[in-house]
Backbone as CSV, one residue per row, in Angstrom:
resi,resn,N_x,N_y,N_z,CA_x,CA_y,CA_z,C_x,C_y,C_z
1,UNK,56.398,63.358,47.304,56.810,64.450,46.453,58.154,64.158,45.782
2,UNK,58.002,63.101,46.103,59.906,62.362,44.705,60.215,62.807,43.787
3,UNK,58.948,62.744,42.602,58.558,62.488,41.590,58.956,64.039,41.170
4,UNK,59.960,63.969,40.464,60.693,65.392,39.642,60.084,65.629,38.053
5,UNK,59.726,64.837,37.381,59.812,64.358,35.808,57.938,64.692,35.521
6,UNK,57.716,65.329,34.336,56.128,65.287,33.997,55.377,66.450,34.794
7,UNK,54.181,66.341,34.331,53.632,67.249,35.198,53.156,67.061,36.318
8,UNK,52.640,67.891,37.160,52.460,67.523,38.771,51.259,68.960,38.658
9,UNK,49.896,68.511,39.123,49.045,69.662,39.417,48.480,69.708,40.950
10,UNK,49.056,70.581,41.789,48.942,70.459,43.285,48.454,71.408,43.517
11,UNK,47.031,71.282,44.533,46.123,72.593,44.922,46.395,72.612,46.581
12,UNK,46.978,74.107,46.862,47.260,74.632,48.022,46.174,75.200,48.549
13,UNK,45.088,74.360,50.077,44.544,74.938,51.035,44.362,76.167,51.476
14,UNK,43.835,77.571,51.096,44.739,79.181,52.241,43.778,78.694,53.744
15,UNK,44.149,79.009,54.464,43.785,79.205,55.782,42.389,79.715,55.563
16,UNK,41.588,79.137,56.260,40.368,79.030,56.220,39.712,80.315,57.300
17,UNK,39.336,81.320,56.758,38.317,82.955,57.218,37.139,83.007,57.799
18,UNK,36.692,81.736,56.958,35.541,81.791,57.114,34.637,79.984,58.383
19,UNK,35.618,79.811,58.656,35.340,78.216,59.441,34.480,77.683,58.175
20,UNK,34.903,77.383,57.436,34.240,76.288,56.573,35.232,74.879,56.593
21,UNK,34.137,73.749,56.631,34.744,72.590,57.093,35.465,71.967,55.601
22,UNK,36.897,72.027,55.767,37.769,71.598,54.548,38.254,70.207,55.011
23,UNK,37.923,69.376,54.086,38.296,67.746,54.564,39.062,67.526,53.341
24,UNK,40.015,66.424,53.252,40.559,65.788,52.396,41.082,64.502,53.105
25,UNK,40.431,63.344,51.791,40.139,62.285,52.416,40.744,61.655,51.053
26,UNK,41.738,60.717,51.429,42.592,60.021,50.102,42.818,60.971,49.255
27,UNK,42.138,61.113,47.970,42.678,62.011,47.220,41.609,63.090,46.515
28,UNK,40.946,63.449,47.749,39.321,64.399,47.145,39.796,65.630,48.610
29,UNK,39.232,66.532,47.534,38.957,67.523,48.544,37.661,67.905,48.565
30,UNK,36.977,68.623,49.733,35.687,69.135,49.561,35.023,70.064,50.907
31,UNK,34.814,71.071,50.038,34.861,72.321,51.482,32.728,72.286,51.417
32,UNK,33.027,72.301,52.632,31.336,71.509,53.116,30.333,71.224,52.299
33,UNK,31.125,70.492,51.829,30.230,69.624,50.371,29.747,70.578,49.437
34,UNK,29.896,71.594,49.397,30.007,72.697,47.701,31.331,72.881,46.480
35,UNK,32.061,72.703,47.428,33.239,72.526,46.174,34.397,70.726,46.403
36,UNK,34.447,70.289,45.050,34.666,68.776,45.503,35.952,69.129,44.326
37,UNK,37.400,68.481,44.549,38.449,68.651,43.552,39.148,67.218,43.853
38,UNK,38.898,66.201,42.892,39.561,65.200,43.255,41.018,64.553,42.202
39,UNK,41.241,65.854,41.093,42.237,65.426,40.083,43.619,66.045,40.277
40,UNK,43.678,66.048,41.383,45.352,66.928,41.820,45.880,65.423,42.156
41,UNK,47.630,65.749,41.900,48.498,65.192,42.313,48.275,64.853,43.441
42,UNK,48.557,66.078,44.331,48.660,66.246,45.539,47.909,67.289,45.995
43,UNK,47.203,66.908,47.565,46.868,68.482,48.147,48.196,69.046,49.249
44,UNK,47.506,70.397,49.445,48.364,70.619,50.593,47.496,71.369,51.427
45,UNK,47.512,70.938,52.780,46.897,71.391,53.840,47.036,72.704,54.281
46,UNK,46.126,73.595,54.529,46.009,74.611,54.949,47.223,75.126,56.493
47,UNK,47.569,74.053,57.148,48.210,74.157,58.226,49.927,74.175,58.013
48,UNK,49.742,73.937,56.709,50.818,73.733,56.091,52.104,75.189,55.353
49,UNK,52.965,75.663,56.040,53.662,76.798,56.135,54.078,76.832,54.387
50,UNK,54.820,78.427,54.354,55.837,78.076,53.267,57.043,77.580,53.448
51,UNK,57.693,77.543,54.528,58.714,76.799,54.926,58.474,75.300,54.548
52,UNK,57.616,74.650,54.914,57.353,73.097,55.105,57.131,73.038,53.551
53,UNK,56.384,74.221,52.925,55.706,73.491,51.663,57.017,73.599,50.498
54,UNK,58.120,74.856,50.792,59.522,74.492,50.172,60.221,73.421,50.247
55,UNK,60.156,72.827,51.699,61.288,71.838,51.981,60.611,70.149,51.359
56,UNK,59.466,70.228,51.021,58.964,69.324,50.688,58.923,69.113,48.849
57,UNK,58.453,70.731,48.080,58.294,70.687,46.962,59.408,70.808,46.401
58,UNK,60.638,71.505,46.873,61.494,72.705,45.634,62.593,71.716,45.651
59,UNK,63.554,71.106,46.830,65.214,70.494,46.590,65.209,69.697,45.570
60,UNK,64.230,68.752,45.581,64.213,67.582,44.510,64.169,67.968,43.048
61,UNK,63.778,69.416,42.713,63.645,70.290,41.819,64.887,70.851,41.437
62,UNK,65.408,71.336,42.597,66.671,72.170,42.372,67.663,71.297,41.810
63,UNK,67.749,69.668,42.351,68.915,68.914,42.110,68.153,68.534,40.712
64,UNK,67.386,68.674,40.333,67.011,68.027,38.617,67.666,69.770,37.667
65,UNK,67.329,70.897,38.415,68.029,71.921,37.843,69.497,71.746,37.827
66,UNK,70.017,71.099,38.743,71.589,71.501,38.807,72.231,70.408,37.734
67,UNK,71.465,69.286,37.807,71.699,67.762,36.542,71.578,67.834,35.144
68,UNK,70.798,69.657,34.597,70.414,69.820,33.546,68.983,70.179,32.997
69,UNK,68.319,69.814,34.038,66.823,69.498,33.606,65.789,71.383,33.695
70,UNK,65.108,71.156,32.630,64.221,72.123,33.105,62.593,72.476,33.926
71,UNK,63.062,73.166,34.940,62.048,72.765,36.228,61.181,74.405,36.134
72,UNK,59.914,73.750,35.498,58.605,75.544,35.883,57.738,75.240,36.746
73,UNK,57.550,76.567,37.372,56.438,75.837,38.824,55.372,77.542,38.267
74,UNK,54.317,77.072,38.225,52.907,78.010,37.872,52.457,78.441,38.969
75,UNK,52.079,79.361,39.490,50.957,79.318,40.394,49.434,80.204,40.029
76,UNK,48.212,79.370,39.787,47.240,79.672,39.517,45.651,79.485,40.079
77,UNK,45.192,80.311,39.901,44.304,81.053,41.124,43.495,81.833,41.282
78,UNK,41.920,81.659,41.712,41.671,83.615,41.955,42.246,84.494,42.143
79,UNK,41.907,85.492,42.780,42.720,86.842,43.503,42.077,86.529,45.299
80,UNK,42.739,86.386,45.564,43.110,86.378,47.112,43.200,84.968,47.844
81,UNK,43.444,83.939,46.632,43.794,82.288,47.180,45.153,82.072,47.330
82,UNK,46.160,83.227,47.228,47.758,82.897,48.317,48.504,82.915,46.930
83,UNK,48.726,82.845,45.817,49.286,82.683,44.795,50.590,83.185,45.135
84,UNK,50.915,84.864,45.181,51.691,85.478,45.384,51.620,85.214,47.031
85,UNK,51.327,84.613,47.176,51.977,84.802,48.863,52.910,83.643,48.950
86,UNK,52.731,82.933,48.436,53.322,81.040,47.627,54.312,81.286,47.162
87,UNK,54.776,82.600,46.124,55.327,82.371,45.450,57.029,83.617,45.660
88,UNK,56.513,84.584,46.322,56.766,85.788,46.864,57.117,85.807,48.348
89,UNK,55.955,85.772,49.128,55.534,85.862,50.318,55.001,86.853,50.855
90,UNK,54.545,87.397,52.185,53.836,88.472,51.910,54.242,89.770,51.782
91,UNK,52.922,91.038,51.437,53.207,92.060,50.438,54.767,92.652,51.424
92,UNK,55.208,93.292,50.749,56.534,94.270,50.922,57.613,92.980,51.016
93,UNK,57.917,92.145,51.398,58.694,90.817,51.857,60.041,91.138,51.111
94,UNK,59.965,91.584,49.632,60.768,91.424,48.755,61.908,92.651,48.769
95,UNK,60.638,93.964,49.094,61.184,95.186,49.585,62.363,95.261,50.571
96,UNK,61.597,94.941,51.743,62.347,94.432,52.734,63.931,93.951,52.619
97,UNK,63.553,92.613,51.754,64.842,91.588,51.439,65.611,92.436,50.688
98,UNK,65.299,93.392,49.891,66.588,93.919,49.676,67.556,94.925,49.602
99,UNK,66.992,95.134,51.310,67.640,96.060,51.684,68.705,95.497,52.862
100,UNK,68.520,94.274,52.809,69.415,93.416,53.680,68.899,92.790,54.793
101,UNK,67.716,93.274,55.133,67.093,93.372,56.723,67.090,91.582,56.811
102,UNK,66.988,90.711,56.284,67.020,89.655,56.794,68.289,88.619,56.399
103,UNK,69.395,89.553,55.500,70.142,88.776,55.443,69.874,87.473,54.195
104,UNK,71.102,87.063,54.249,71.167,85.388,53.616,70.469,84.779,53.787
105,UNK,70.298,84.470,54.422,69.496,83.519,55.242,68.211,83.182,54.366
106,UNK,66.953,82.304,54.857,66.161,82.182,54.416,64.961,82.628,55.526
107,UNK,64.024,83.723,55.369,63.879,84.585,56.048,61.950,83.704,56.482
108,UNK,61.587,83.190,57.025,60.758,82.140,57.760,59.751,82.933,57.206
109,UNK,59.438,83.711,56.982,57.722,83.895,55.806,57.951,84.279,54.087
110,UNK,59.258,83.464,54.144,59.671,84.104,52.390,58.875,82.822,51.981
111,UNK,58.446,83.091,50.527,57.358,82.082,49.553,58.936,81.465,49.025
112,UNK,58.202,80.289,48.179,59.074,79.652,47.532,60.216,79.950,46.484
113,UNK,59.995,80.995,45.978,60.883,81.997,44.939,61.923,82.402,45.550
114,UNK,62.369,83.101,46.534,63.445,83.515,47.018,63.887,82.500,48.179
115,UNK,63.320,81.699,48.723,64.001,80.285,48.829,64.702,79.576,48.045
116,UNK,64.287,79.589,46.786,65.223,78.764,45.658,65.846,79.471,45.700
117,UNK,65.960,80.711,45.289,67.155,81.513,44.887,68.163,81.727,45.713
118,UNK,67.664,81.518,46.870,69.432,81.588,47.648,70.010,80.153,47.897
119,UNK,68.861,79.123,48.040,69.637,77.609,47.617,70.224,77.681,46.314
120,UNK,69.788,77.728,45.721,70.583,77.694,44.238,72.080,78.303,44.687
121,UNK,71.803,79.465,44.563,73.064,80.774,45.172,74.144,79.906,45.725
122,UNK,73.542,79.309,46.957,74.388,78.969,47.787,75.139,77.821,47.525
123,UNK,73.776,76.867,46.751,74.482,75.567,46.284,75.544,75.817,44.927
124,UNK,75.144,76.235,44.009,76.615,77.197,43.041,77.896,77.266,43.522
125,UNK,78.065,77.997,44.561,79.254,78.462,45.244,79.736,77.416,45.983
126,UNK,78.837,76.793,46.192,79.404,75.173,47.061,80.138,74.484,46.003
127,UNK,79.907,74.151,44.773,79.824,73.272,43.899,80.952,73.786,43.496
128,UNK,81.457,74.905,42.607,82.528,75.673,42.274,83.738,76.237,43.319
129,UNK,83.106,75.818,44.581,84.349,76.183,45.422,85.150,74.360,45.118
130,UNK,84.491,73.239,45.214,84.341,72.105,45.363,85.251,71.142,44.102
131,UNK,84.719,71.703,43.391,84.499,70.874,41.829,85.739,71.648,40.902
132,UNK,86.623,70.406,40.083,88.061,71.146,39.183,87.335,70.914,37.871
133,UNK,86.187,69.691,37.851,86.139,69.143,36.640,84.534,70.120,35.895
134,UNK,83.808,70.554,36.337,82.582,71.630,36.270,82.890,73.164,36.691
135,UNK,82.157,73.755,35.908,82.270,75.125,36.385,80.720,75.837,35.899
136,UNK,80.471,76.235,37.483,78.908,77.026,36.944,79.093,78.122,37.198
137,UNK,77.629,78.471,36.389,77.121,80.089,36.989,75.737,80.280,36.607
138,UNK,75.324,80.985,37.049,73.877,81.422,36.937,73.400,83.086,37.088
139,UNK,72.544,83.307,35.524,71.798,84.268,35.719,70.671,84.589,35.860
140,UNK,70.056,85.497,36.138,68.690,85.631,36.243,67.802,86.487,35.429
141,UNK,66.630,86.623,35.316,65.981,87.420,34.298,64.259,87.402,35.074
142,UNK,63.424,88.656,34.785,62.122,88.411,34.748,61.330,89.758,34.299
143,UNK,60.344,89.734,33.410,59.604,90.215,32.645,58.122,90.094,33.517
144,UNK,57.269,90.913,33.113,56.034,91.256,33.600,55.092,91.506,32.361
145,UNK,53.891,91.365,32.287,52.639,90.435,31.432,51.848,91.716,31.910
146,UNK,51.453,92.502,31.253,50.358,93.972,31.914,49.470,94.388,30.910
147,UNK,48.179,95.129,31.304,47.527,95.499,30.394,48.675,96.726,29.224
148,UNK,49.596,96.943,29.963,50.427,97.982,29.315,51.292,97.547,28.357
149,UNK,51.565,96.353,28.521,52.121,95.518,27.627,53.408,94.805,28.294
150,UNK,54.059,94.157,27.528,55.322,93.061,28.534,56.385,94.182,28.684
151,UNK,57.213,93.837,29.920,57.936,94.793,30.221,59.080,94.408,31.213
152,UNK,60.037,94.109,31.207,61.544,93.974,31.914,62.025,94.472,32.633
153,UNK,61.838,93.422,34.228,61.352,94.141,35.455,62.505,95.096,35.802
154,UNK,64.143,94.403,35.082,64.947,95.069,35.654,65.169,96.039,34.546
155,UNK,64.271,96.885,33.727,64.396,98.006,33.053,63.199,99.034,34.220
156,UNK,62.499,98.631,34.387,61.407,98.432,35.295,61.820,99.190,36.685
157,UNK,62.525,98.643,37.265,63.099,99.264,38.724,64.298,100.259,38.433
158,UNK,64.844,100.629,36.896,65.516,101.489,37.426,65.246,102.892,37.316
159,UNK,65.902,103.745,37.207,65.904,105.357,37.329,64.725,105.410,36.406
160,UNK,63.562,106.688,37.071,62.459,107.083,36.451,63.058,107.556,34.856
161,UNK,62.411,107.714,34.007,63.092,108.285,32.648,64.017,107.692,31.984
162,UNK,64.733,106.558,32.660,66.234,105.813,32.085,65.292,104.793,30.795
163,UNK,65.373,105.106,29.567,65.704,104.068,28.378,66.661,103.278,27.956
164,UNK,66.322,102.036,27.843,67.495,101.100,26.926,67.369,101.069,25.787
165,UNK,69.050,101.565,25.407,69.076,102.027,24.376,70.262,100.941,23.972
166,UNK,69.714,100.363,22.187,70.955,99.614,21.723,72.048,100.335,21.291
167,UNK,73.465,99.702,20.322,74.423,99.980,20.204,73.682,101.330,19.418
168,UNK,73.075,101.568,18.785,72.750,102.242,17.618,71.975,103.868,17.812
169,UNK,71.613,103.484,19.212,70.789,104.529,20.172,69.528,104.359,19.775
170,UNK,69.082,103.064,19.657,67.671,102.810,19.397,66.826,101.972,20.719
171,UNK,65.604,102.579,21.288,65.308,102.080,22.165,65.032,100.818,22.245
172,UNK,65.347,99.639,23.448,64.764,98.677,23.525,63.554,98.074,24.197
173,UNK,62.981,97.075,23.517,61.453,96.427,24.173,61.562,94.969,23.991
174,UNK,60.725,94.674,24.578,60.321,92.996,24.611,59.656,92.624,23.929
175,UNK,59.746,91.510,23.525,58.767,91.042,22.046,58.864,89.774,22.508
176,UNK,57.256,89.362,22.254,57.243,87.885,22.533,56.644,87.770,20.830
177,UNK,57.500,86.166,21.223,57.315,85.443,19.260,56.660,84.625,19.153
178,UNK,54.923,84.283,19.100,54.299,84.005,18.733,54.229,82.632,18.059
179,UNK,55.495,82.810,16.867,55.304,82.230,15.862,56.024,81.204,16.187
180,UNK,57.320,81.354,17.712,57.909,79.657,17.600,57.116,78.976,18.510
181,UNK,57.299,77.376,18.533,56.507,76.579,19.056,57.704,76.300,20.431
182,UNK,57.744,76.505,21.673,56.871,76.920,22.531,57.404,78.751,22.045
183,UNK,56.264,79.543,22.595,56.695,81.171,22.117,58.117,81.110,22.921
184,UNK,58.471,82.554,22.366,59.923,82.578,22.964,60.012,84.341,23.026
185,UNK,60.475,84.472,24.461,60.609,85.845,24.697,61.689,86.933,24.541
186,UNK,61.929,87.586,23.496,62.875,88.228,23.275,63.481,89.697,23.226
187,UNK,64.299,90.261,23.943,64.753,91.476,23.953,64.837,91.916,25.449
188,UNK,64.671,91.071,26.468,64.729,90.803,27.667,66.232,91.151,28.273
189,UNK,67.236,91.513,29.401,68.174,91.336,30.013,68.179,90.175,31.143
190,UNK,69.337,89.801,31.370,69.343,88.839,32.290,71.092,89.329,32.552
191,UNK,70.615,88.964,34.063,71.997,89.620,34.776,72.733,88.456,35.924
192,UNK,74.043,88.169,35.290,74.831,87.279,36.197,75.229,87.434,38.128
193,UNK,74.114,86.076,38.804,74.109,86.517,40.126,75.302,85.974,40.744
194,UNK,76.770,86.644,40.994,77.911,86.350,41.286,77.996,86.707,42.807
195,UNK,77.575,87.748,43.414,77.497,87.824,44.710,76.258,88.151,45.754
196,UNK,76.413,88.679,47.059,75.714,88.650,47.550,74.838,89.879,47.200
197,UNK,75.465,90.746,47.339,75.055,92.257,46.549,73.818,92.035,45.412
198,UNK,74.161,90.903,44.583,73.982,90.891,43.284,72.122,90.164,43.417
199,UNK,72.609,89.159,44.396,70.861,88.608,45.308,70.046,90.113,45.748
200,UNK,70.509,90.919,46.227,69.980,91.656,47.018,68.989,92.411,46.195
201,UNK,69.875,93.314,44.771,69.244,93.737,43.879,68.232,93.255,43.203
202,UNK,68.195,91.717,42.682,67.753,90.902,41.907,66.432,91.190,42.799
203,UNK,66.460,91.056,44.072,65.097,91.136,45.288,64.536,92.653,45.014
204,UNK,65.578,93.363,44.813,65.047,94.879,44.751,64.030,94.828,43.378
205,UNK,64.350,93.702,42.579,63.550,94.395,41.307,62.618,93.874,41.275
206,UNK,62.208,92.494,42.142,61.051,91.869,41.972,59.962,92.634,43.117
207,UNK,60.658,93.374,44.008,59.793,94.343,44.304,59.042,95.074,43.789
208,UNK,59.443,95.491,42.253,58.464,96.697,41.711,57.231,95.979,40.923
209,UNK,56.796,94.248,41.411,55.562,93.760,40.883,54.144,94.639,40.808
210,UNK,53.454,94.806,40.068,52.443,95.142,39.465,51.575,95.100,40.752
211,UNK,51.111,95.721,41.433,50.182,95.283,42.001,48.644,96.533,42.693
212,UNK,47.787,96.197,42.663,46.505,97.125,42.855,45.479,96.060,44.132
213,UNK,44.587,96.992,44.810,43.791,96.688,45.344,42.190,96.379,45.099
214,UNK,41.755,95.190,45.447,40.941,94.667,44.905,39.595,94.090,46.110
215,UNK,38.282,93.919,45.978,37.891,93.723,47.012,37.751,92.780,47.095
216,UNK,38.553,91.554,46.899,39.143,90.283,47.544,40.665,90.462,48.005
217,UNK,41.447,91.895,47.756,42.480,91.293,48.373,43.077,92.876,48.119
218,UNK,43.792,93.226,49.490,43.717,94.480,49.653,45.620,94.929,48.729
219,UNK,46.393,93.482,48.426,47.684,93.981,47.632,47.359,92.869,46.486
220,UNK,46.841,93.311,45.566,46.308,92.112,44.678,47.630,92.047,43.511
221,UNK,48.453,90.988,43.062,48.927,90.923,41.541,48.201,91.502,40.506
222,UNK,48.581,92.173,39.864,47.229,92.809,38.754,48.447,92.560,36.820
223,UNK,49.191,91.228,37.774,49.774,90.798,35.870,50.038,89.342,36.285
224,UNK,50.527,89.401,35.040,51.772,87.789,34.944,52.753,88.405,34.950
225,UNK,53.621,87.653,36.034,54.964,87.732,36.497,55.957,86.548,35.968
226,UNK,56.679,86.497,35.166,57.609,85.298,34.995,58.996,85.649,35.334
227,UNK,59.252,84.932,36.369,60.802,84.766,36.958,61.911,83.797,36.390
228,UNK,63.049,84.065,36.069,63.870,82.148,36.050,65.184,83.074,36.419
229,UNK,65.992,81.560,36.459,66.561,81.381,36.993,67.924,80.596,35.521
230,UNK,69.007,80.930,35.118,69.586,79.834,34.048,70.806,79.278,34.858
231,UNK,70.956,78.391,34.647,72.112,77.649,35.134,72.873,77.449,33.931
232,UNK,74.377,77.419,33.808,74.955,77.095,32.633,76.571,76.298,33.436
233,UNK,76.808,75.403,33.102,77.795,74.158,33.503,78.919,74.049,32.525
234,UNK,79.955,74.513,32.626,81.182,74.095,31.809,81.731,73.003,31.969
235,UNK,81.335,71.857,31.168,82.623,70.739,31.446,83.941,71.005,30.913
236,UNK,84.999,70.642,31.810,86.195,71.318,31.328,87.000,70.763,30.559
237,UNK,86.886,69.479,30.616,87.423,67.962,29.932,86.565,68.246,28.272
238,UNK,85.629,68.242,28.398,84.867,68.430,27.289,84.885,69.995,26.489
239,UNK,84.856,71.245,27.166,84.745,72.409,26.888,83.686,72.440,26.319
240,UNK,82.411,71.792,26.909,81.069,71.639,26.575,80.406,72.163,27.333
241,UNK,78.885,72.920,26.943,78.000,73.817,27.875,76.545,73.550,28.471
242,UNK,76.242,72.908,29.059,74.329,72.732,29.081,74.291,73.798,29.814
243,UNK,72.837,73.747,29.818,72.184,75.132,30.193,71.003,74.196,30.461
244,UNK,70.323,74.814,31.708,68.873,74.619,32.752,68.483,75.356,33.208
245,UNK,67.019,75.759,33.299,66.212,76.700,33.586,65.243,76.160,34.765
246,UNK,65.254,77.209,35.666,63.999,77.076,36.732,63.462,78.232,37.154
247,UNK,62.150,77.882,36.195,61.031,78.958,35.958,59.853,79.389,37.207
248,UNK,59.876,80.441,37.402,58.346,80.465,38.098,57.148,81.762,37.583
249,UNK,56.307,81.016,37.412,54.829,81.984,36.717,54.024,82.023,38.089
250,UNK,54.213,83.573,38.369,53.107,84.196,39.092,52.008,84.851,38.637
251,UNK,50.922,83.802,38.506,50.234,84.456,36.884,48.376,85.624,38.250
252,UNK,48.330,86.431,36.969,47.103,87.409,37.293,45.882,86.749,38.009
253,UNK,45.035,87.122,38.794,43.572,86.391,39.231,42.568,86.027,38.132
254,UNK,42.474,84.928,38.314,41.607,83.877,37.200,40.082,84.305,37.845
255,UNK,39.540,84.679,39.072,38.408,84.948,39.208,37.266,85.685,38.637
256,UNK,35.968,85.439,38.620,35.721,86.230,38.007,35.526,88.033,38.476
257,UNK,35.325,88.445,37.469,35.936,90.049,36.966,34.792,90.557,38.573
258,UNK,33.470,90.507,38.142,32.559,91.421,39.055,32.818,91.419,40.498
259,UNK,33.180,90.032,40.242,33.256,89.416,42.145,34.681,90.059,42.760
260,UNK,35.340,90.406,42.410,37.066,90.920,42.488,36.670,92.371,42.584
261,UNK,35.900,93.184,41.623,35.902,94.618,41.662,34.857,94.971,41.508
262,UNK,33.643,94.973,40.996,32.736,95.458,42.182,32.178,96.530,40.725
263,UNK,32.916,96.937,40.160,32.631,98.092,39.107,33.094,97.486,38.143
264,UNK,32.642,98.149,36.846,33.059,98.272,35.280,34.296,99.151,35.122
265,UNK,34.826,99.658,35.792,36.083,100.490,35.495,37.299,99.724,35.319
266,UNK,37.639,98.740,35.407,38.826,97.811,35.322,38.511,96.631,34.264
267,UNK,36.861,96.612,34.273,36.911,94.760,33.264,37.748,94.950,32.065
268,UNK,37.840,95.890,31.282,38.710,95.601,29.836,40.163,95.372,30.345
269,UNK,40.781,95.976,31.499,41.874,96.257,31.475,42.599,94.606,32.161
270,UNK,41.058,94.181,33.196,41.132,92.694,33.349,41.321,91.420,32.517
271,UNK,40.269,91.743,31.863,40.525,91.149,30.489,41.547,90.628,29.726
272,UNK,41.860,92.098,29.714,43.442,91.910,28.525,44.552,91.649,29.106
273,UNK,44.599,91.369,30.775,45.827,90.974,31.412,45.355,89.744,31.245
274,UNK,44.428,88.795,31.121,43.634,87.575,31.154,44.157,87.094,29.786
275,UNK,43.922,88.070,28.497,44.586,87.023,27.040,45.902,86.993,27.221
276,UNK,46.603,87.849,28.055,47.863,87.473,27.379,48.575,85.665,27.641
């Protein structure tokens, strides 16, 4: 898992429900000879934690984030193959986290998302306690993908009725632009994570994810979730700025519609979380 640069497509094992015999042999997978996937990077074994599968996938990532580079990690999936459990960890986890109950720390069933984020955190403050000749900081931002339309999680979690309103007293929204090549999302907030307080909240808002019950999965994602993370580096000698991003897409269930719900009352609304 060296290999920082290009793309990397790695299919994660969930723990097996049903005793079906999952082998992977060199570089094929195949669950009792009905499903065969032999074009991944890498697999990862079902026995395989989120702890182990952070410490293996994300540092080598983080240090290409902290060098400049921009690092997105996808996770994509039916509805009930671990996506958000990968990426999150499980349901309430986030709730929880930010109300303090586990602390700094890195809390042994957190998904890979709030693992980075307090390495990052932590590594920042290392670096700037450390360093005369650099100076960082980092903010954060994340938007949500819904049949309701895109929406800004941290407009999202606050006070029922509260509008953002510009200088002008005109409300604000998110607009994605289409028209540049890669799109580009705009009208979004992003808020500087300077302390510990400041983690805690950031956890409070990714709590208010989208989510409904489904009969594959009783706390299902029911959007696209995009998280990041910006890093921005002052050289001081230079009074020069880069900026690096480390993205994560917790995207909606790719499965199909009937097999997930059972009824016609949701397919359009499936659907249209599906084009965006």
């Amino acid at each position: 898992m060296e290999q920082t640069a290009g793309l990397r497509f790695l299919v994660r094992v969930k723990p097996n429900e049903k005793d079906s015999v999952v082998r992977i042999v060199n570089s094929t997978l195949t669950v009792e000879g009905t499903l065969r996937c032999d074009n991944a990077s890498s697999f990862i074994s079902q026995e395989i934690e989120n702890e182990k599968l952070f410490e293996e996938l994300i540092p080598p990532r983080i240090n290409a984030f902290m060098e400049g580079f921009n690092v997105n990690i996808l996770a994509y999936g039916q509805t009930g193959s671990g996506k958000t459990h990968t990426v999150f960890g499980p349901p309430g986890c986030m709730q929880r986290a930010s109300t303090g109950e586990f602390g700094m720390d890195a809390w042994e069933n957190y998904g890979i998302l709030p693992r980075a984020i307090l390495k990052v955190f932590k590594h920042v403050n290392l670096m700037n306690s450390k360093q005369e000749q650099r100076l960082y900081l980092i903010s954060c931002g994340a938007i949500e993908l819904s049949v309701t339309g895109t929406e800004d999680m941290f407009h999202k979690s606050a006070e029922k009725g509260h509008m953002r309103l510009d200088s002008a007293g005109i409300q604000k929204g998110i607009l994605i632009d289409d028209c540049s090549s890669p799109p580009k999302v705009c009208g979004h907030e992003e808020f500087v994570l300077e302390s510990e307080k400041d983690i805690l909240r950031f956890f409070g808002v990714l709590a208010k994810r989208n989510t409904r019950g489904t009969k594959m999965n009783s706390s299902s994602s029911r959007s696209h979730c995009i998280i990041w993370l910006h890093l921005y580096c002052l050289e001081r000698a230079t009074q020069s700025i880069t900026k690096s991003k480390f993205q994560f897409c917790d995207l909606a269930g790719s499965e199909r519609i009937q097999e997930a719900h059972g009824t016609k009352i949701f397919l359009n609304v499936e659907r249209k979380v599906g084009r965006q």
